[in-house]
N, C-alpha and C positions, 0 to 999 in steps of 0.2 A: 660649680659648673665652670667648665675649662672648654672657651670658644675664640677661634682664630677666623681672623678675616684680614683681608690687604687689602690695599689700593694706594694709589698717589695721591699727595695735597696735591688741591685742584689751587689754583688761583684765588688770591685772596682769604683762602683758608687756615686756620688755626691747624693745627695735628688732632685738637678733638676732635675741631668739627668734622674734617675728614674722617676721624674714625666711626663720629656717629651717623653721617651721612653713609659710609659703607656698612654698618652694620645693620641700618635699614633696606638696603641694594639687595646686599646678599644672604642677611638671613632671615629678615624681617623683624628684627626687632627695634625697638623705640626707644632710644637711647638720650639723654640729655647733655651736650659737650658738657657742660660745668659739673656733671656728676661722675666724671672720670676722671680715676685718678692715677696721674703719672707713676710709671713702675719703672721703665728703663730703656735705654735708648742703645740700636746697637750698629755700628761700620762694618759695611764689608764692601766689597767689589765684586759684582758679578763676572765670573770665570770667562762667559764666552764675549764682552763685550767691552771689559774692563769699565763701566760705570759703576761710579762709589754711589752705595743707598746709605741714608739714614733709618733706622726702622724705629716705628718708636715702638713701645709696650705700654698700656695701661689698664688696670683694674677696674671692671666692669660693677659694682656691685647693687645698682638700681638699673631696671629694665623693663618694658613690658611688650610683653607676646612671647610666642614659643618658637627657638631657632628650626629655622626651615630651610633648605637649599632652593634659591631661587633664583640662582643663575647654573642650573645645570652642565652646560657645557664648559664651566670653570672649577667643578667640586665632581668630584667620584661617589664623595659619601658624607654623612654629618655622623660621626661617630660619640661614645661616652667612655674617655680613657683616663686612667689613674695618673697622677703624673708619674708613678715610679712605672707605668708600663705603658710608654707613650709608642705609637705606633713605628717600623719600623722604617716607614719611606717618608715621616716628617723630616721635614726640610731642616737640616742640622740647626742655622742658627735658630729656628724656632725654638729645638729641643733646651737649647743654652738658656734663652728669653725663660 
């Protein structure tokens, strides 16, 4: 299973902890920092603002509940895509990630 979620380290936050604190926000699942493991880290610049992100990437492989869109007004759709046939309007660097 191949599932994407964002947000910003909050304060005082690890890049886990922010990702398993977002992974409970927005899709509900229950995620442990310490059970995530780094995959990769990537720079870019957003076009209309010129701010530099760091994004990180990591590998989900313990989890429990069933992903669910529960911030609607931020998700279109919760979809199941192959990586060779990743959807067409994913955000470039994700497709790279």
């Amino acid at each position: 299973m191949y599932l994407g979620t964002a947000g910003h380290v909050e304060d005082g936050e690890s890049m886990r902890e922010a990702l398993s604190r977002e992974l409970k926000e927005e899709l509900g699942l229950a995620v442990k920092p310490e059970s995530l493991a780094f995959s990769s880290i990537m720079h870019k610049r957003y076009q209309d603002t010129n701010t530099p992100y760091f994004n990180g990437y990591f590998i989900v492989d313990n989890y429990r509940g069933e992903p669910k869109i529960l911030e609607p007004h931020k998700n279109a759709a919760l979809i199941w895509a192959s990586l060779d046939n990743l959807p067409e309007n994913l955000i470039a660097d994700r497709k790279v990630a």
